[in-house]
N, CA, C and O atoms as a GROMACS GRO file, in nm:
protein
  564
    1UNK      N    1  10.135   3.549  17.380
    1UNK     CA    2  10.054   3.647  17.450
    1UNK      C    3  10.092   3.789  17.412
    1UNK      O    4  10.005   3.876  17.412
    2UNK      N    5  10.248   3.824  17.371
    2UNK     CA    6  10.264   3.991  17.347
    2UNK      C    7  10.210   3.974  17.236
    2UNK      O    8  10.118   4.055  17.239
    3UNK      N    9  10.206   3.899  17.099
    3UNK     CA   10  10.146   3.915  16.976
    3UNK      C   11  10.000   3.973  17.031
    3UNK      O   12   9.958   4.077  16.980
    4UNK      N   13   9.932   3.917  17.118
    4UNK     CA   14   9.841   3.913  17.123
    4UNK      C   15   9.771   4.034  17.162
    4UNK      O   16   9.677   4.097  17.113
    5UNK      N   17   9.851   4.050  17.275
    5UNK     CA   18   9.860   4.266  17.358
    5UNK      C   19   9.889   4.303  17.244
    5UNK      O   20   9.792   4.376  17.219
    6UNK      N   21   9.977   4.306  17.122
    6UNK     CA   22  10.017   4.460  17.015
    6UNK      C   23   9.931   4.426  16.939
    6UNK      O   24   9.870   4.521  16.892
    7UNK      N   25   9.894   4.309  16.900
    7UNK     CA   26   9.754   4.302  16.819
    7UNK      C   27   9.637   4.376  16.807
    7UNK      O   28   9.575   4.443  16.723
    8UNK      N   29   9.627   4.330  16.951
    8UNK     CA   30   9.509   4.439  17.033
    8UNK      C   31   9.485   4.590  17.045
    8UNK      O   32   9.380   4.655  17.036
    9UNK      N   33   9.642   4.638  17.074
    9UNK     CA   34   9.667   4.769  17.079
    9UNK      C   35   9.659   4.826  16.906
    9UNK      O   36   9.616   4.934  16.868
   10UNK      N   37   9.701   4.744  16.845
   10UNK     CA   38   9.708   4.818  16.694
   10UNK      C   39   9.546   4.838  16.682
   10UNK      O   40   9.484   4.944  16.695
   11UNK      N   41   9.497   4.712  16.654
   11UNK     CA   42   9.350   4.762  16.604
   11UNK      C   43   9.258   4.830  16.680
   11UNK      O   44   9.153   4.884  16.645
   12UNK      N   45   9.314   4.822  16.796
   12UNK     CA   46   9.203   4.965  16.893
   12UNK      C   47   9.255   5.076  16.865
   12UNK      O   48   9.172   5.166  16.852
   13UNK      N   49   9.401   5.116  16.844
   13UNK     CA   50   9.443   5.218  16.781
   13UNK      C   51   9.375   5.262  16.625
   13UNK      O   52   9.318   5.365  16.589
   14UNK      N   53   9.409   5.133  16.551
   14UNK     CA   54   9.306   5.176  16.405
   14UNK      C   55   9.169   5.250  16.408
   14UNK      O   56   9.133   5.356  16.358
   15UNK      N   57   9.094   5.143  16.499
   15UNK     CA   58   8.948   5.176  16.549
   15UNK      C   59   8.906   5.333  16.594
   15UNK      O   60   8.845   5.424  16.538
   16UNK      N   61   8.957   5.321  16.696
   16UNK     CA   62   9.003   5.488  16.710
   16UNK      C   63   9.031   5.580  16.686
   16UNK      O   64   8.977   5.678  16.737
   17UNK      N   65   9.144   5.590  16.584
   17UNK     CA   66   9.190   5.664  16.517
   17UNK      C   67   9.098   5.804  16.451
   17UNK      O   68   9.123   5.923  16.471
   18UNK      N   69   9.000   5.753  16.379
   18UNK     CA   70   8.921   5.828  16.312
   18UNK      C   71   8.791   5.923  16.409
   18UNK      O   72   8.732   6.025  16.371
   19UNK      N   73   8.771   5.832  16.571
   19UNK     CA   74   8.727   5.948  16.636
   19UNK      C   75   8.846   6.023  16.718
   19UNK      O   76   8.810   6.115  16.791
   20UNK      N   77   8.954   6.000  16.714
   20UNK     CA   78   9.064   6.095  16.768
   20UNK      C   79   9.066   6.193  16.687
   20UNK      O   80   9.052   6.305  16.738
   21UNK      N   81   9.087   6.182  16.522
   21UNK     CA   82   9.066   6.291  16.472
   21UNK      C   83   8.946   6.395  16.429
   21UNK      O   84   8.962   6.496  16.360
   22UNK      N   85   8.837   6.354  16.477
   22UNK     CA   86   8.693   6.406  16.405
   22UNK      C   87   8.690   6.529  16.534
   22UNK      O   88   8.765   6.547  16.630
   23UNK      N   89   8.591   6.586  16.496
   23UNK     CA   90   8.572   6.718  16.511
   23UNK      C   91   8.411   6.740  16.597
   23UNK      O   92   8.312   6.704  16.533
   24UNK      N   93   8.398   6.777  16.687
   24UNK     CA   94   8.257   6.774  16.730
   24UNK      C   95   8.194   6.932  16.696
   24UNK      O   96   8.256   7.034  16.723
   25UNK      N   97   8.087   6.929  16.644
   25UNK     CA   98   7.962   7.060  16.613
   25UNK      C   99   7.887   7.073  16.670
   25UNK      O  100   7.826   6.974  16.711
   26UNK      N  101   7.846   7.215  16.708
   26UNK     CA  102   7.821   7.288  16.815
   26UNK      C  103   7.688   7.363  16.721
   26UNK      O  104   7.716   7.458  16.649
   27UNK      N  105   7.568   7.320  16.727
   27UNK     CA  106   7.522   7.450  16.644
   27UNK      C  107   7.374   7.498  16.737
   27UNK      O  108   7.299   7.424  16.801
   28UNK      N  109   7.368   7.637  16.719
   28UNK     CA  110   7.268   7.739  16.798
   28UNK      C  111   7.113   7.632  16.781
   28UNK      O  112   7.071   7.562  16.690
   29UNK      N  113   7.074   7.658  16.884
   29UNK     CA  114   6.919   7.585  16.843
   29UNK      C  115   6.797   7.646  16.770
   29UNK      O  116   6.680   7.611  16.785
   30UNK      N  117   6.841   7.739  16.693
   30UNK     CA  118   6.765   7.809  16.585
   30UNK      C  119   6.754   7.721  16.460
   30UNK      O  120   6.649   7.713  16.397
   31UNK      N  121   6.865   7.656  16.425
   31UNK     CA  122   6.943   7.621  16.361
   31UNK      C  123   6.956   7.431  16.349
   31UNK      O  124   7.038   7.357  16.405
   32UNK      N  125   6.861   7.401  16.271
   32UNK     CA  126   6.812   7.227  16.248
   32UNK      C  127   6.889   7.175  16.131
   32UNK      O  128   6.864   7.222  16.020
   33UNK      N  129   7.017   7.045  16.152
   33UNK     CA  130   7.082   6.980  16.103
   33UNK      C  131   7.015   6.876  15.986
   33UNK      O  132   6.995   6.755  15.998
   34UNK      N  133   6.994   6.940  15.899
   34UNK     CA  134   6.916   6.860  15.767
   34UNK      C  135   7.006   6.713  15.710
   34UNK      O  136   6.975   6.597  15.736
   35UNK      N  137   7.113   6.755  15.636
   35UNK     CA  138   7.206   6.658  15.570
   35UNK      C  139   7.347   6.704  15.637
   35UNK      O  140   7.362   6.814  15.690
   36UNK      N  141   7.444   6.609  15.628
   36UNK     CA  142   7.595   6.601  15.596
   36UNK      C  143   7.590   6.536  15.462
   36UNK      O  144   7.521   6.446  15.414
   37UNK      N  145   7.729   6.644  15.398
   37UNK     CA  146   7.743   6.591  15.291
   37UNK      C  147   7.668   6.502  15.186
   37UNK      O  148   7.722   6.426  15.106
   38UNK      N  149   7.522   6.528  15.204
   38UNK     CA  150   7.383   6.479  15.151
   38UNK      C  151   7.354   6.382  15.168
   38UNK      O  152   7.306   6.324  15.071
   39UNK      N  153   7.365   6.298  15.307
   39UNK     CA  154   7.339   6.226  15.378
   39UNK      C  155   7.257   6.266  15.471
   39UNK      O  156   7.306   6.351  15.546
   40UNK      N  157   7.117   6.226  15.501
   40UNK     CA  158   7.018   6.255  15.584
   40UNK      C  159   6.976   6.162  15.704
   40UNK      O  160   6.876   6.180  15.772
   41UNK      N  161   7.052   6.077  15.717
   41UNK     CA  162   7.084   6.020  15.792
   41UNK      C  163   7.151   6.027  15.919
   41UNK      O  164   7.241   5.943  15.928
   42UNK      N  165   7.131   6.119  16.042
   42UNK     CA  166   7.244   6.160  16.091
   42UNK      C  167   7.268   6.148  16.258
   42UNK      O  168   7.183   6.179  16.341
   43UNK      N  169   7.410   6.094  16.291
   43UNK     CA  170   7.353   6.068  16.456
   43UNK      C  171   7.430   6.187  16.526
   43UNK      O  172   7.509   6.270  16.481
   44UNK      N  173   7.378   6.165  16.655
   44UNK     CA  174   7.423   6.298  16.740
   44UNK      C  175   7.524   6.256  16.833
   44UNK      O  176   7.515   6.134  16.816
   45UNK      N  177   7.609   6.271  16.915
   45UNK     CA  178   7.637   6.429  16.807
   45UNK      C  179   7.721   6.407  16.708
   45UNK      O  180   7.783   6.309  16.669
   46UNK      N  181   7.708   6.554  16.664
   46UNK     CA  182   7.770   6.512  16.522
   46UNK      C  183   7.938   6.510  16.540
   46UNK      O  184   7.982   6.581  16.630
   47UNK      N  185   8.028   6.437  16.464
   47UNK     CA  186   8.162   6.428  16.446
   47UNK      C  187   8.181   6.403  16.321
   47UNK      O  188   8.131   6.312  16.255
   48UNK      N  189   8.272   6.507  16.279
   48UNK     CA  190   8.302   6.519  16.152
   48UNK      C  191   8.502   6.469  16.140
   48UNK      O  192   8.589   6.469  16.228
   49UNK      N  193   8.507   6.441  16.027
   49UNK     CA  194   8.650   6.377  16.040
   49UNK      C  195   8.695   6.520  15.935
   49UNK      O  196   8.629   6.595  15.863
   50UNK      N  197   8.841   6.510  15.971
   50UNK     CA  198   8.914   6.646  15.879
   50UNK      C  199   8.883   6.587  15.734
   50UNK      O  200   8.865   6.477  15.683
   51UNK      N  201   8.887   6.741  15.688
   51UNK     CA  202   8.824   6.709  15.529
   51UNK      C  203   8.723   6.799  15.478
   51UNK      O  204   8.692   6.893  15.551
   52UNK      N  205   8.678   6.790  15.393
   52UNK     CA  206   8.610   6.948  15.350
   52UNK      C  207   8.419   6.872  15.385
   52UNK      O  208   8.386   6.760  15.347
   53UNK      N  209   8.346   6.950  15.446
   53UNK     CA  210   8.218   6.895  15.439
   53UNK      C  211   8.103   7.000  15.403
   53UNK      O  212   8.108   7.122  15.412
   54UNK      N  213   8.006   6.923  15.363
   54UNK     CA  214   7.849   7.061  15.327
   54UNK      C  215   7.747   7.013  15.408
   54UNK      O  216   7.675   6.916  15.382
   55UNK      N  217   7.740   7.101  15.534
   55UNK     CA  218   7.596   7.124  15.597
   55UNK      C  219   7.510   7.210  15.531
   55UNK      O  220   7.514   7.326  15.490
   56UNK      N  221   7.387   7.070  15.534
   56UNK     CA  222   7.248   7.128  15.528
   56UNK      C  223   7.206   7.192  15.638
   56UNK      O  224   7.209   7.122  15.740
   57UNK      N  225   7.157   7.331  15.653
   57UNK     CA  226   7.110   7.359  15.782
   57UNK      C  227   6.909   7.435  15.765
   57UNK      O  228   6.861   7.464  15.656
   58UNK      N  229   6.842   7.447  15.884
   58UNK     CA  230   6.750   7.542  15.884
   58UNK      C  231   6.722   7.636  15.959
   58UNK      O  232   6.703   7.589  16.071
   59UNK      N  233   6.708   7.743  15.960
   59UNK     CA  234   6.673   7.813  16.060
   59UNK      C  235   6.485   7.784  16.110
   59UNK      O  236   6.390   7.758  16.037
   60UNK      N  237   6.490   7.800  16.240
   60UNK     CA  238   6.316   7.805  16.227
   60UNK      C  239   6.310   7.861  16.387
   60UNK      O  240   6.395   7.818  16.464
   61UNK      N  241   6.206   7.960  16.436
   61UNK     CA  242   6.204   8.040  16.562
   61UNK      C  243   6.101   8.110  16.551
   61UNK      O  244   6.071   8.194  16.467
   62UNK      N  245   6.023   8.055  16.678
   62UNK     CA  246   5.915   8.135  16.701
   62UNK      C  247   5.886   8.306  16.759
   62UNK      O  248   5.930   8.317  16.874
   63UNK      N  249   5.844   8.397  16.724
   63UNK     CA  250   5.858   8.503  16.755
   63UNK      C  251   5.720   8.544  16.828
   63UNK      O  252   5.616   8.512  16.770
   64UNK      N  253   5.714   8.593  16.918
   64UNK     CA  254   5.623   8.692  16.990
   64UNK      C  255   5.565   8.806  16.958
   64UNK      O  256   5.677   8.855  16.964
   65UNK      N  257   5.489   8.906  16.927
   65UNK     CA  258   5.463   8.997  16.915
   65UNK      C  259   5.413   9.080  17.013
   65UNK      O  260   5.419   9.202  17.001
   66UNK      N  261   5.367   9.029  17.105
   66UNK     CA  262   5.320   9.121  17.237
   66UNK      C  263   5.281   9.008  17.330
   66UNK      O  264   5.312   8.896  17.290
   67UNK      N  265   5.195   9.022  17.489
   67UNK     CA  266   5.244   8.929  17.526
   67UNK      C  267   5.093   8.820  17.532
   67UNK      O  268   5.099   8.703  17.571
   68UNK      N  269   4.955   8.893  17.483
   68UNK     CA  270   4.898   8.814  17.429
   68UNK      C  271   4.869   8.713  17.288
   68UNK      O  272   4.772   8.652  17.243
   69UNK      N  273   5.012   8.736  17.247
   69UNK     CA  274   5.012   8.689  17.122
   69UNK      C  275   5.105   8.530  17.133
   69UNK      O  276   5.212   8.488  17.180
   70UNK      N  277   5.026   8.496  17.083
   70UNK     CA  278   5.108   8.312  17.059
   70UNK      C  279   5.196   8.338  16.979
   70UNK      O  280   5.280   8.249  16.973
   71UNK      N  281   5.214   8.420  16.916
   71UNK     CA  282   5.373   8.441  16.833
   71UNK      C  283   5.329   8.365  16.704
   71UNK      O  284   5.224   8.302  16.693
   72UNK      N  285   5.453   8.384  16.576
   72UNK     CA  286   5.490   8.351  16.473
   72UNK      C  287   5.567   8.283  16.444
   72UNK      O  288   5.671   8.322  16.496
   73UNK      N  289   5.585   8.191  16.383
   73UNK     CA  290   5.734   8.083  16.326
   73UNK      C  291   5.814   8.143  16.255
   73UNK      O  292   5.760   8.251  16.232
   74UNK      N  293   5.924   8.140  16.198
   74UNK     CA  294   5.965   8.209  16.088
   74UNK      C  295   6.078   8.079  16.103
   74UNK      O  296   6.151   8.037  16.193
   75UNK      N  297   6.046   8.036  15.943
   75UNK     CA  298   6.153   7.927  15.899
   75UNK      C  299   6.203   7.946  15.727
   75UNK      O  300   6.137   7.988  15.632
   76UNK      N  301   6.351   7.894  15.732
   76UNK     CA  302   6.402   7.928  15.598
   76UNK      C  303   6.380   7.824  15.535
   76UNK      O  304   6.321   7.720  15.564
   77UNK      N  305   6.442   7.867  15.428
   77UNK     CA  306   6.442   7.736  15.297
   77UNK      C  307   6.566   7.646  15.395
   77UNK      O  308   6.596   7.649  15.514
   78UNK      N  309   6.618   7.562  15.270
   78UNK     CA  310   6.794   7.504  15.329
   78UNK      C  311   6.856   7.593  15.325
   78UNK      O  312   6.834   7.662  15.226
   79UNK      N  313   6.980   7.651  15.433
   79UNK     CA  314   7.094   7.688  15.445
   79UNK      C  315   7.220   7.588  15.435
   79UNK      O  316   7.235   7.512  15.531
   80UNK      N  317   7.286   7.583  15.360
   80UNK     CA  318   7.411   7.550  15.319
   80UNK      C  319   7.539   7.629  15.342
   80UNK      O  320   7.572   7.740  15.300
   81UNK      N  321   7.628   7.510  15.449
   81UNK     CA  322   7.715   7.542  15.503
   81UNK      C  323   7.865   7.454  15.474
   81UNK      O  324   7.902   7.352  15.532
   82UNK      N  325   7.927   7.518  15.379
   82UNK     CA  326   8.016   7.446  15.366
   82UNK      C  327   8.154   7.485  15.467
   82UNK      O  328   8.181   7.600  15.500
   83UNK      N  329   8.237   7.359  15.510
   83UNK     CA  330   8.280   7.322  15.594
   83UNK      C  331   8.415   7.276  15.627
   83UNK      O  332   8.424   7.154  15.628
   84UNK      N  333   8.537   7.349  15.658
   84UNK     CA  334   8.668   7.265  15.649
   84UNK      C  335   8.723   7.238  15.769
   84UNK      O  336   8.774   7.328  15.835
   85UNK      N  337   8.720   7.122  15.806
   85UNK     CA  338   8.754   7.044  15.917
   85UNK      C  339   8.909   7.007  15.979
   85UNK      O  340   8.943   6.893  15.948
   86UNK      N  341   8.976   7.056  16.034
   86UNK     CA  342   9.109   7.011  16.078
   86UNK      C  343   9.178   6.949  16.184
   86UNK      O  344   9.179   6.827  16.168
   87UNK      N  345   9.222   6.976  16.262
   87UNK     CA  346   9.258   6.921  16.378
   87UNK      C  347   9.189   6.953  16.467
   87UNK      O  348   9.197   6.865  16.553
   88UNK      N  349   9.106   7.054  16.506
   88UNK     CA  350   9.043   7.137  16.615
   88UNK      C  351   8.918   6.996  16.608
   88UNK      O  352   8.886   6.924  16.514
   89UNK      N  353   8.870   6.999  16.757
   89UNK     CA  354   8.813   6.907  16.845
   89UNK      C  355   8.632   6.942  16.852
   89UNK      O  356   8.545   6.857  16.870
   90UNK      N  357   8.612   7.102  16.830
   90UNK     CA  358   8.510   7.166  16.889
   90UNK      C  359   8.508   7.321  16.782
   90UNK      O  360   8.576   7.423  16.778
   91UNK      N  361   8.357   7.248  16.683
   91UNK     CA  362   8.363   7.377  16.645
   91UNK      C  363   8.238   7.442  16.676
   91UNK      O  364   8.145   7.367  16.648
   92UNK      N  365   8.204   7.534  16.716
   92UNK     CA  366   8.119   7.582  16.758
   92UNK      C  367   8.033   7.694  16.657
   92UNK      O  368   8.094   7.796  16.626
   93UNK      N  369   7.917   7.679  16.614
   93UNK     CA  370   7.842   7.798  16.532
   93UNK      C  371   7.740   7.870  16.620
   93UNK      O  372   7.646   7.820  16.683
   94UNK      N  373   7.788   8.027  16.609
   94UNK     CA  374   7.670   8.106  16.651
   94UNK      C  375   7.611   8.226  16.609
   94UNK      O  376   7.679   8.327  16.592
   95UNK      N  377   7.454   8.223  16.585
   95UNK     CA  378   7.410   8.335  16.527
   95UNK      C  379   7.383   8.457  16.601
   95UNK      O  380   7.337   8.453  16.715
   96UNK      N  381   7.417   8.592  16.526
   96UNK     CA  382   7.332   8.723  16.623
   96UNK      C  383   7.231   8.671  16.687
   96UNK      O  384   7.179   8.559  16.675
   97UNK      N  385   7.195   8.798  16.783
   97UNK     CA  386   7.098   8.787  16.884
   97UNK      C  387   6.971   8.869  16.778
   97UNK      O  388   6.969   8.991  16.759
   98UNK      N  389   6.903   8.802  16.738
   98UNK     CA  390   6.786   8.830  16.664
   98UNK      C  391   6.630   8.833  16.808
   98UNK      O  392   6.589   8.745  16.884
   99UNK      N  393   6.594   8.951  16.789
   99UNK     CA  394   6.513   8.935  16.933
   99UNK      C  395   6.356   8.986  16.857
   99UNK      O  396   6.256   8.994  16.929
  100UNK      N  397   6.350   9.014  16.728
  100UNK     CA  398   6.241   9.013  16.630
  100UNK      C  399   6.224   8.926  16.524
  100UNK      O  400   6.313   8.864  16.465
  101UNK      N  401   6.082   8.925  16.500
  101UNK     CA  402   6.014   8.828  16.387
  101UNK      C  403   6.117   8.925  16.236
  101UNK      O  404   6.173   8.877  16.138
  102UNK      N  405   6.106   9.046  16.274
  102UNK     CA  406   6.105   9.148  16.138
  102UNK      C  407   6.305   9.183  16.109
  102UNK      O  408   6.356   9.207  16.000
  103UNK      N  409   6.381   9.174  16.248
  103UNK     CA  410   6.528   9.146  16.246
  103UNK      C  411   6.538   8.987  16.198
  103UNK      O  412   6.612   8.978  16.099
  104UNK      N  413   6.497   8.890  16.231
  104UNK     CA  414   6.513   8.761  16.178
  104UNK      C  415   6.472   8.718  16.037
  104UNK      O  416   6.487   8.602  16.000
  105UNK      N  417   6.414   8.828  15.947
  105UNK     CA  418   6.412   8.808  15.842
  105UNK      C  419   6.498   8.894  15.781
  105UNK      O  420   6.557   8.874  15.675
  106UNK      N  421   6.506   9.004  15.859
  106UNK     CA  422   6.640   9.089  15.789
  106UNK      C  423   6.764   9.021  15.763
  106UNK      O  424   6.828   9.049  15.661
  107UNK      N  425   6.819   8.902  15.875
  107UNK     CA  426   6.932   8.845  15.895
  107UNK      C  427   6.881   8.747  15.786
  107UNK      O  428   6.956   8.789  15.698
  108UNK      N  429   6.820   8.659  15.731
  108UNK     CA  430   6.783   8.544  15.635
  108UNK      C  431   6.781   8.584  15.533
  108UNK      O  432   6.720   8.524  15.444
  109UNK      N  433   6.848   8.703  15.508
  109UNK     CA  434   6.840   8.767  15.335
  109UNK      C  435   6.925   8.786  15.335
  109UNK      O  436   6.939   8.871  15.247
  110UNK      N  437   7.081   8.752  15.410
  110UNK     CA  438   7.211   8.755  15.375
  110UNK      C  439   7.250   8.692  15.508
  110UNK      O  440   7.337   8.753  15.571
  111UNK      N  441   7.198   8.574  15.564
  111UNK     CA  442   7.278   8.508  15.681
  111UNK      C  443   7.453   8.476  15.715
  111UNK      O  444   7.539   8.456  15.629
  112UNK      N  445   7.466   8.479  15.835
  112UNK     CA  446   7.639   8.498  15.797
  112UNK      C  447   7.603   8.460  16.010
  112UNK      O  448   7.525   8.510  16.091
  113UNK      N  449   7.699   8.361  16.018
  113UNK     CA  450   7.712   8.294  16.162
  113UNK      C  451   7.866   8.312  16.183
  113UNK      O  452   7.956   8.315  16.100
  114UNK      N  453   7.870   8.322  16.302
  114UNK     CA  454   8.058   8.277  16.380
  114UNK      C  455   8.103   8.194  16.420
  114UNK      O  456   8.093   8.159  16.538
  115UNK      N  457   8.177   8.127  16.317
  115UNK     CA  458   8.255   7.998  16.392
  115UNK      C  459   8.352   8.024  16.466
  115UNK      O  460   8.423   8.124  16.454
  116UNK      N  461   8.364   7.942  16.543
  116UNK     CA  462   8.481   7.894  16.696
  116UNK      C  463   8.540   7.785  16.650
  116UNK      O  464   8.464   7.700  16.604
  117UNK      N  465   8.676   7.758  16.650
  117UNK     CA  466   8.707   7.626  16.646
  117UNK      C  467   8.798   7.603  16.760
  117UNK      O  468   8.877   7.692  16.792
  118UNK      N  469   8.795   7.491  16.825
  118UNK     CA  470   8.847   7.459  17.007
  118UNK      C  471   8.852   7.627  17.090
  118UNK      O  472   8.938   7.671  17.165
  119UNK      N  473   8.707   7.702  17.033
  119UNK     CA  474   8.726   7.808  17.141
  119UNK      C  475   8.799   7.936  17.082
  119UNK      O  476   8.818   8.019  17.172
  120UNK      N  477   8.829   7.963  17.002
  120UNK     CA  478   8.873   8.034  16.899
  120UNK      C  479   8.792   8.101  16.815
  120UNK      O  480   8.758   8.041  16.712
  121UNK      N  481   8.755   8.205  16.831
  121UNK     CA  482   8.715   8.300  16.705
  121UNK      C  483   8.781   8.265  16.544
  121UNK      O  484   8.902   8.272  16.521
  122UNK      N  485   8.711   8.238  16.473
  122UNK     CA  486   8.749   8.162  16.303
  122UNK      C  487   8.746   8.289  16.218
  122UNK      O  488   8.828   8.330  16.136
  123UNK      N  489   8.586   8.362  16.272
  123UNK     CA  490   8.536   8.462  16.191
  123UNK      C  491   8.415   8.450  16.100
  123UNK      O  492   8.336   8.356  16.112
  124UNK      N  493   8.406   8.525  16.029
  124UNK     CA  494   8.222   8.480  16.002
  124UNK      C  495   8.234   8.418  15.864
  124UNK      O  496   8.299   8.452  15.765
  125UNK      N  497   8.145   8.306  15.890
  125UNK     CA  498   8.125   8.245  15.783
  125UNK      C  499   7.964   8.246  15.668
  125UNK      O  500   7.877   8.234  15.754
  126UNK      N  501   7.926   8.249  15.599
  126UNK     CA  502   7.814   8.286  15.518
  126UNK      C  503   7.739   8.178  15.500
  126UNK      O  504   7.788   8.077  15.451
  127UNK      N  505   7.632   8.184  15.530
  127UNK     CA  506   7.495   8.063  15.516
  127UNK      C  507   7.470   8.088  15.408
  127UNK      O  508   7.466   8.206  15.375
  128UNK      N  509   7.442   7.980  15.309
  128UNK     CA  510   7.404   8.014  15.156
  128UNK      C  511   7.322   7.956  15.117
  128UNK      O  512   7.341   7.835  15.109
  129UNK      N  513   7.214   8.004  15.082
  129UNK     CA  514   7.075   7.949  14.998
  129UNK      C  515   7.130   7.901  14.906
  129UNK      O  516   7.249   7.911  14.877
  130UNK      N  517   7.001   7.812  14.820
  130UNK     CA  518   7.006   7.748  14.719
  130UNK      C  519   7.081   7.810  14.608
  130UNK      O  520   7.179   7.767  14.547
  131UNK      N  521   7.011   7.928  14.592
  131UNK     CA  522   7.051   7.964  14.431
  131UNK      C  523   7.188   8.022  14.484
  131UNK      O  524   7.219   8.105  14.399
  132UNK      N  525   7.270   8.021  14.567
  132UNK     CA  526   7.406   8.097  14.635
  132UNK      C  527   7.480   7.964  14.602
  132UNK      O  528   7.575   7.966  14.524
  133UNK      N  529   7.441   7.854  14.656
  133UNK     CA  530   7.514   7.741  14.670
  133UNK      C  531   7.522   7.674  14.550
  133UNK      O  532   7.615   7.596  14.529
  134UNK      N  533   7.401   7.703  14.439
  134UNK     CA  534   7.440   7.674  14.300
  134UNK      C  535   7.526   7.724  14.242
  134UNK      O  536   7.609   7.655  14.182
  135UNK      N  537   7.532   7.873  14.244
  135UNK     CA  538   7.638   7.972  14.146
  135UNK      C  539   7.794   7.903  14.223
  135UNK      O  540   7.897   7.866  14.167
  136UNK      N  541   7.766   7.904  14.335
  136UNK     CA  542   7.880   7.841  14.384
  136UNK      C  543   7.929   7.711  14.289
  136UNK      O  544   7.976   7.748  14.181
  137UNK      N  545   7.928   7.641  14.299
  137UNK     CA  546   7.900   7.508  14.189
  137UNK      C  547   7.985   7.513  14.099
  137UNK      O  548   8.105   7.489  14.081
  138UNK      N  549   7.845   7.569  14.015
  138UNK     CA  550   7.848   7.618  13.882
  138UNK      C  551   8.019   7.689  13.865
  138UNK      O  552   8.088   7.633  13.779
  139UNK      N  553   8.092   7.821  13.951
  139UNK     CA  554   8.159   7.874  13.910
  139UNK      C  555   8.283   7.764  13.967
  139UNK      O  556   8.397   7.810  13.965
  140UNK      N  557   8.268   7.628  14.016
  140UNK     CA  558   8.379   7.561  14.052
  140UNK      C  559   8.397   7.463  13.960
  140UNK      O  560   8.470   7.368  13.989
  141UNK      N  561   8.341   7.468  13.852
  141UNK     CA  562   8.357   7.397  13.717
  141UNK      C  563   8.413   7.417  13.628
  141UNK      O  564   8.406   7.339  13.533
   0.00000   0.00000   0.00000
């Protein structure tokens, strides 16, 4: 019977293990979860295990113009967010307070969000378009 209890305890420990260490993401609702690590497949919420990762992200938000106006969408291409994961539990992303159609495109021509990790200011990290996330690449070759 103790074989049987440490048996038990090991592989629920194994089992476990990997959500003890993963990381839960926090992201603004502007802001639509495309791929992990180019996997499009994705469940909620998200938990990421330590280790380096690349979010696909989108921005998309409807804007108002006055108050008979049904407003405007404004959505990006992919934003690409690459990602280093550690011990912290809770990382949290958040964008300026964009309260225009015409500021929300200002911010999408050089996007840049604040990560939190367990509640912690990280500092700003840079959303990178396609052709950003290529040169990126490219110059890691």
């Amino acid at each position: 019977m103790k074989t049987f209890i440490k048996s038990f305890v090991i592989t629920a420990g194994l089992l476990l293990s990997p959500l003890a260490s993963a990381a839960n993401i926090s992201l603004p609702e502007q802001l639509g979860l495309q791929a992990v690590n180019g996997e499009r497949s994705i469940t909620k919420p998200l938990n990421l295990p330590k280790g380096d990762h690349l979010l696909e992200l989108r921005f998309a938000e409807m804007y108002a113009s006055s108050a008979d106006d049904s407003g405007r969408w404004l959505r990006s291409g992919p934003l690409y967010l690459p990602l280093s994961v550690g011990d912290e539990q809770l990382l949290t992303l958040t964008l300026p307070k964009l309260y225009s159609y015409d500021e929300a495109r200002r911010f999408l021509k050089a996007p840049k969000a604040t990560l939190n990790r367990d509640g912690k200011p990280d500092g700003q990290v840079i959303l990178l378009d396609h052709a950003a996330m290529m040169a990126r690449m490219a110059a890691a070759h």
